[in-house]
C-alpha positions in Angstrom: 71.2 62.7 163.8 70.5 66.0 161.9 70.3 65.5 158.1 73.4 67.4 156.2 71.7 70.7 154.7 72.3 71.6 151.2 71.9 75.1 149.6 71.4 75.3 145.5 71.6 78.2 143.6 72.1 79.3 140.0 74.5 81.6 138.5 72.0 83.3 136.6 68.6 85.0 137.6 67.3 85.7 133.5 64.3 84.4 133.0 64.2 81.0 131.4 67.7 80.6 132.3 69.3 77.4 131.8 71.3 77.3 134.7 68.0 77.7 136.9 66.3 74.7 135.0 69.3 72.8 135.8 69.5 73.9 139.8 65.8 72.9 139.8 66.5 69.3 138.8 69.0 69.5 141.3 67.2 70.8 144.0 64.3 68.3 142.8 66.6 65.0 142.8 68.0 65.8 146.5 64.1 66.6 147.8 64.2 62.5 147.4 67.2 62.2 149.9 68.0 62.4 153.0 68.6 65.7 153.3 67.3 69.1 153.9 67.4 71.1 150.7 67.0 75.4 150.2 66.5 76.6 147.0 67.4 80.3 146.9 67.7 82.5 143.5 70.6 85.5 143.6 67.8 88.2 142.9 66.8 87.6 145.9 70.4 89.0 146.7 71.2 92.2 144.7 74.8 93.2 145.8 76.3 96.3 144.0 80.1 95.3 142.4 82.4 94.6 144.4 84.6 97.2 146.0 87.1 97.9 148.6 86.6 101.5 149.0 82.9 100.5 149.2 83.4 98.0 151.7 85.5 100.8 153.8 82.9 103.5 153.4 79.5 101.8 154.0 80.5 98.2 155.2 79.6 95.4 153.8 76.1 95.1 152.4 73.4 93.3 153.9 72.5 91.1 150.9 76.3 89.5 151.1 76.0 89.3 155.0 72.5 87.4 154.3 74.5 85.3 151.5 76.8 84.6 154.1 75.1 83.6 156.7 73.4 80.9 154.3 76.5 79.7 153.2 77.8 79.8 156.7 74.8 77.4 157.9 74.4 74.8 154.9 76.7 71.5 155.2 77.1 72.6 151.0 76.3 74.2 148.5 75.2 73.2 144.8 76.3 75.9 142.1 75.3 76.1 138.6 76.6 78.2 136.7 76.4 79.5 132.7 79.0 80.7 130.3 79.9 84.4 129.6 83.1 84.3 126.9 84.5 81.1 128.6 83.9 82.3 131.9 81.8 83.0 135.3 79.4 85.3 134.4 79.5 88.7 136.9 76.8 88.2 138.9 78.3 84.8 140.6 81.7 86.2 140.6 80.6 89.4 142.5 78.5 86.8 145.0 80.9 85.1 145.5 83.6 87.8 146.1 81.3 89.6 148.2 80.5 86.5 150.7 84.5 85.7 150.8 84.5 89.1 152.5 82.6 88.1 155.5 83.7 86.5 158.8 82.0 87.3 161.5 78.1 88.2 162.4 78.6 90.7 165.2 80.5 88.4 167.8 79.9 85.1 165.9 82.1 83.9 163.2 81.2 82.6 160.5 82.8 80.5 157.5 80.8 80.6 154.4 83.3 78.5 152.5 86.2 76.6 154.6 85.8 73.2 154.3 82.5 72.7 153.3 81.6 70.9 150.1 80.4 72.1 146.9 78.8 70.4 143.7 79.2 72.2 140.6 77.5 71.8 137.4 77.4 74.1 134.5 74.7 74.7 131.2 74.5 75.8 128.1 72.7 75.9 124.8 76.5 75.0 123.4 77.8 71.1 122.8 80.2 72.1 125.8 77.7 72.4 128.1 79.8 75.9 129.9 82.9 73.5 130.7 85.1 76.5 130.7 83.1 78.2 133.4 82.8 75.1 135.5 86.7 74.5 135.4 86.7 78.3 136.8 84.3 77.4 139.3 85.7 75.2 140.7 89.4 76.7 141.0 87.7 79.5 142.8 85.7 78.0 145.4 88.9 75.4 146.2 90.6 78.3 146.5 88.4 79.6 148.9 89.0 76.4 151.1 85.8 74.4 149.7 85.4 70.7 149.0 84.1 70.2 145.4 83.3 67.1 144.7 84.7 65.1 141.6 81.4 64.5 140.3 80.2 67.3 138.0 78.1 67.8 135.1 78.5 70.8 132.0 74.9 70.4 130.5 75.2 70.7 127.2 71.7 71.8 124.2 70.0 72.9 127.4 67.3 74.5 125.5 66.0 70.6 124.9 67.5 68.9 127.8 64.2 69.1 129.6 61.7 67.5 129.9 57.6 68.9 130.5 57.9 68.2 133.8 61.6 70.4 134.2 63.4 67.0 134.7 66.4 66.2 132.4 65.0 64.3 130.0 68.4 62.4 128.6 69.3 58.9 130.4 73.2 59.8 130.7 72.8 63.5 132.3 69.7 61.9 134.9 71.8 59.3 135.5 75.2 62.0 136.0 73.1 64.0 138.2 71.1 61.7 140.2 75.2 60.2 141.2 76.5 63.3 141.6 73.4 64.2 144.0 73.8 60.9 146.0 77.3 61.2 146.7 77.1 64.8 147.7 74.8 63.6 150.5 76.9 60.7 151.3 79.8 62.8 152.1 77.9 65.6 153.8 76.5 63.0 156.2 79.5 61.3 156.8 81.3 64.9 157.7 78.3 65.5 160.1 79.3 62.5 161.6 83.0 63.5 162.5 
């Protein structure tokens, strides 16, 4: 039977970013499971901002239709995102918008979102950990017909949640993740299964 395959990405590609520290431990934790994992950064990805008229006078752009097909061929995704003023910051919100205009790839359709699962986990140098932005998160990608599990984590002090090694260094949020990681491969396998 083919292993569920999981897709991890930050919300942020500034260097040093929390959020990528924190998609790294992820991404490291479900290496150890049974599970194929792809670690992709959005700058890999650049999308100009969303736009209808856009859309209608060029198409849409071949960085979202890459995004898309990604999304469209992972069992899940894992998103981490950071604050901006108690939100999403742009650059996942325009991802995201721009994927949840794709449905087909020439003849084949595709469905980046509809009822696969997500994981969500936010990070910040805050005592919140980006909670706000999480709770957004996830209404959006629920909305957008996505299974996000109840398991989540809003990393809070970042800056010295780390370890040298890039692992979380605190018992209670490598314990919170290392559950979070398990079950998200528990329930991708057992969908695989149906």
């Amino acid at each position: 039977m083919r292993k569920p395959a999981i897709l991890v990405f930050a919300g942020s590609i500034r260097s040093g970013a929390f959020s990528q520290q924190t998609a790294d431990a992820y991404a490291a934790q479900l290496a150890g499971m049974e599970c194929e994992v792809t670690r992709i950064t959005l700058a890999d990805y650049p999308l100009p901002i969303m736009d209808e008229d856009l859309e209608e006078e060029k198409g849409i752009p071949e960085s979202a239709l890459k995004l898309a097909r990604l999304f469209d061929h992972h069992d899940a995704l894992v998103v981490v995102t950071p604050e901006y003023n108690g939100s999403l910051p742009p650059l996942l919100k325009n991802a995201i918008d721009w994927v949840s205009r794709v449905s087909s790839d020439g003849d084949k359709p595709l469905a980046p979102y509809r009822d696969k699962l997500a994981l969500v986990a936010s990070s910040s140098n805050g005592i919140m950990g980006g909670y706000s932005a999480l709770t957004h998160l996830r209404h959006i990608l629920v909305r957008l017909g996505m299974q996000v599990l109840s398991e989540q984590m809003a990393l809070g002090k970042a800056g010295s949640a780390f370890n040298d090694m890039g692992r979380l260094s605190g018992e209670r949020e490598a314990g919170m993740l290392e559950k979070a990681c398990r079950s998200l491969v528990e329930k991708a396998t057992l969908l695989g299964r149906a």
